[in-house]
N, C-alpha and C positions, 0 to 999 in steps of 0.2 A: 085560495085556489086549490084546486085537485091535483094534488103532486104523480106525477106519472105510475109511481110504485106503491100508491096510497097512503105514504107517509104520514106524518104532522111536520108543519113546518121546521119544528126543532128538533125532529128527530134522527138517528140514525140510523145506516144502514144496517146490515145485521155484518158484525166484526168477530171474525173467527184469527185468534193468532196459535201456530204451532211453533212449538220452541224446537232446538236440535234438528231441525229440516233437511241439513247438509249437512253429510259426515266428516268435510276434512277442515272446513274451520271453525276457530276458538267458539265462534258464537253462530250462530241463524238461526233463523224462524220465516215462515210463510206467512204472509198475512192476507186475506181478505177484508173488505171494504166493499157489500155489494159485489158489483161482477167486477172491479176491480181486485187484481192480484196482484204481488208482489212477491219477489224473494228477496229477503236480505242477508245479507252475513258480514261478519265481523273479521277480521284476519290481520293479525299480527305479525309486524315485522320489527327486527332490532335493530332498528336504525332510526332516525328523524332527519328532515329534511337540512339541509346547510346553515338556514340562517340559526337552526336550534340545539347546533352541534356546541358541544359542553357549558349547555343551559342546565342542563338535571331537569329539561322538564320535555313530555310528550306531545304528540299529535295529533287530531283525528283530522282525516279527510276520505273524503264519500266521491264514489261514482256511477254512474245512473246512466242505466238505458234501458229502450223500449225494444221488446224485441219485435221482427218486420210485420209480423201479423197479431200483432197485439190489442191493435186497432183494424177497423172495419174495411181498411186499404189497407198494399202492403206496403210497407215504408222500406228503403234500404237498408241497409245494417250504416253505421255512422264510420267501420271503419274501412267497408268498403267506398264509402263516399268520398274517403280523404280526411276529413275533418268533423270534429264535434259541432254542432249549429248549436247557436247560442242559448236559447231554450235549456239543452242539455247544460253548458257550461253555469247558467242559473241557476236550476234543480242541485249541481254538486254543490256548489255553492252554501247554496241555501241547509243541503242536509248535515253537511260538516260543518256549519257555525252554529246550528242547532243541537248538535252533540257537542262541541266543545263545548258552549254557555253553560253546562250541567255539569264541566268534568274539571275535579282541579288536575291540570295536565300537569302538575311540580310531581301529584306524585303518579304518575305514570312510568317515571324514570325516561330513559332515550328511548324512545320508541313508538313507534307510529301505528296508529290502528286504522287498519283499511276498512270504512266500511261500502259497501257492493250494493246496491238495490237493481233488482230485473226485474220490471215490469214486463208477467206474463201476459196481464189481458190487461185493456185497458176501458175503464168506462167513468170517467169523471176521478179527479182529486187521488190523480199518480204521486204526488210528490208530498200530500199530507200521508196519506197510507205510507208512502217508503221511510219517511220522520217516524212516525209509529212505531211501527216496525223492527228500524234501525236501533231504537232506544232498547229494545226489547235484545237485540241481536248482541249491543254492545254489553248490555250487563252480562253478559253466558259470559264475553271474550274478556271483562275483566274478573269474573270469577276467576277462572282458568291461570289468572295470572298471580292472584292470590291463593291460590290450590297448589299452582307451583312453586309459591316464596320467590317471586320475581317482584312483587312488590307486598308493600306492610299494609297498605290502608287502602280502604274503598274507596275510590275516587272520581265515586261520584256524588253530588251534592244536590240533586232534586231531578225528579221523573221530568219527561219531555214529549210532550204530541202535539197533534198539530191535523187540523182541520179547515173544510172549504166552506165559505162563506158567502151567497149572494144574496141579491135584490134580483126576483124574477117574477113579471109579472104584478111589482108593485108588494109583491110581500118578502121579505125575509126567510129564508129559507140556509138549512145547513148541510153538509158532504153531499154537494151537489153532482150528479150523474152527468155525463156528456149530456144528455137533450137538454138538462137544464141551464148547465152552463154556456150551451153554446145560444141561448137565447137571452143570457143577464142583461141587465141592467149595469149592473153593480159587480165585481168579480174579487172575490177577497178570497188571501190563505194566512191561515191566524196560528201561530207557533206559542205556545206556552208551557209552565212548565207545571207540576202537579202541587204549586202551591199558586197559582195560576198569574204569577208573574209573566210580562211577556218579555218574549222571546224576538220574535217578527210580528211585522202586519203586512203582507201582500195586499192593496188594494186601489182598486181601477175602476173608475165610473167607463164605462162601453157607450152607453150612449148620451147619458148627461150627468151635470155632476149630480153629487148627493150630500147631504146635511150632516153635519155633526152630530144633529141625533140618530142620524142612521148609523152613522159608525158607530156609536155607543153602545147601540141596539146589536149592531152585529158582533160586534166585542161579547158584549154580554151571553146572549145566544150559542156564540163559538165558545166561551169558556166553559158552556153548562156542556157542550158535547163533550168539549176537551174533560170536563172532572170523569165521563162516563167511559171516556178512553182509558182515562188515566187506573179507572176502577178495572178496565178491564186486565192493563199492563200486570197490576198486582196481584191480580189474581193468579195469571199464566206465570208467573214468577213468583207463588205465595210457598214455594220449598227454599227460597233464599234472602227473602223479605226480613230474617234475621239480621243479615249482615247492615242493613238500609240503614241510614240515620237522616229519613225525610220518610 
């Protein structure tokens, strides 16, 4: 099929990430995905949550929102609504166990990393972009921690991104746009790591089920975008790629 942006079916958008984005925390960077945008940042606090209080090991958790016109209507802000809707409560979720599976949190010491994604604009695969992103945001925030001798060792243990995966119109197709997604078959978000372990599988047949070998197919597909993410992570971070031991 004729992908709306003239794509190939496995290919991706055009991904632009800038590092140090925000001036006042430890890590950020901006990313593009298509007309998807994001900010993330990384922010460090010295504390950890109760149950990890004199564990000697860290935390990461993530929070995520869209801002009201980010999308083509305007949505309310979540804290004027009262309460976070579930969606969001998934997305944080989702993006703080995919930075922890990468980070030995023993040697992070007490202390918890906040990381942030605001989605400016939105047009298909907010939550793989803010994953992306994030990984990029959190490496700045533990430099900063081994620049300052807050901790001894790099701690983290393999790159992480994460990509949208559907069945539209009968073909396979990857970092799908709002029109293509809001017409899937098939709805899949594929989290892995840059030795392409996985991480997550988000996936949902929309209108019927699908086959084993489609999910194979979309596995494999997602992981060839995710190694092009992953090239891209190291590039944008190729002045610290020294310290890496993956």
């Amino acid at each position: 099929m004729q992908r709306i942006d003239g794509r190939a079916a496995g290919e991706l958008r055009n991904v632009r990430i800038v590092r140090h984005y925000l001036k006042h925390p430890e890590g950020s960077c901006y990313i593009e995905m298509g007309d998807t945008r994001v900010i993330c940042s990384a922010s460090i606090e010295e504390k950890v949550p109760h149950f990890l209080k004199n564990t000697g090991r860290g935390w990461i958790t993530a929070e995520y929102s869209m801002l009201p016109r980010s999308t083509t209507t305007r949505t309310p802000r979540e804290s004027v609504m009262g309460r976070i809707n579930g969606r969001t409560h998934e997305i944080q979720r989702l993006i703080g166990r995919s930075l922890r599976a990468v980070t030995r949190l023993e040697h992070l010491g007490e202390r918890t990393v906040w990381i942030d994604c605001d989605v400016i604009q939105a047009d298909g695969g907010t939550r793989t972009a803010s994953i992306t992103g994030a990984f990029v945001a959190l490496v700045d925030a533990v430099m900063f921690l081994l620049k300052e001798g807050k901790i001894d060792v790099f701690p983290l243990r393999d790159s992480v991104a994460a990509v949208s995966v559907g069945k539209v119109g009968g073909e396979i197709l990857v970092d799908l746009t709002y029109m293509e997604d809001s017409k899937a078959q098939v709805d899949m978000n594929l989290v892995m790591t840059g030795r392409g372990e996985i991480i997550e599988i988000q996936g949902t047949a929309e209108e019927a089920p699908f086959t084993k070998s489609e999910l194979d197919r979309m596995i494999e597909v997602g992981y060839e975008a995710i190694k092009r993410l992953t090239v891209i992570q190291r590039e944008v971070l190729s002045d610290i790629t020294h310290v890496w031991r993956f």
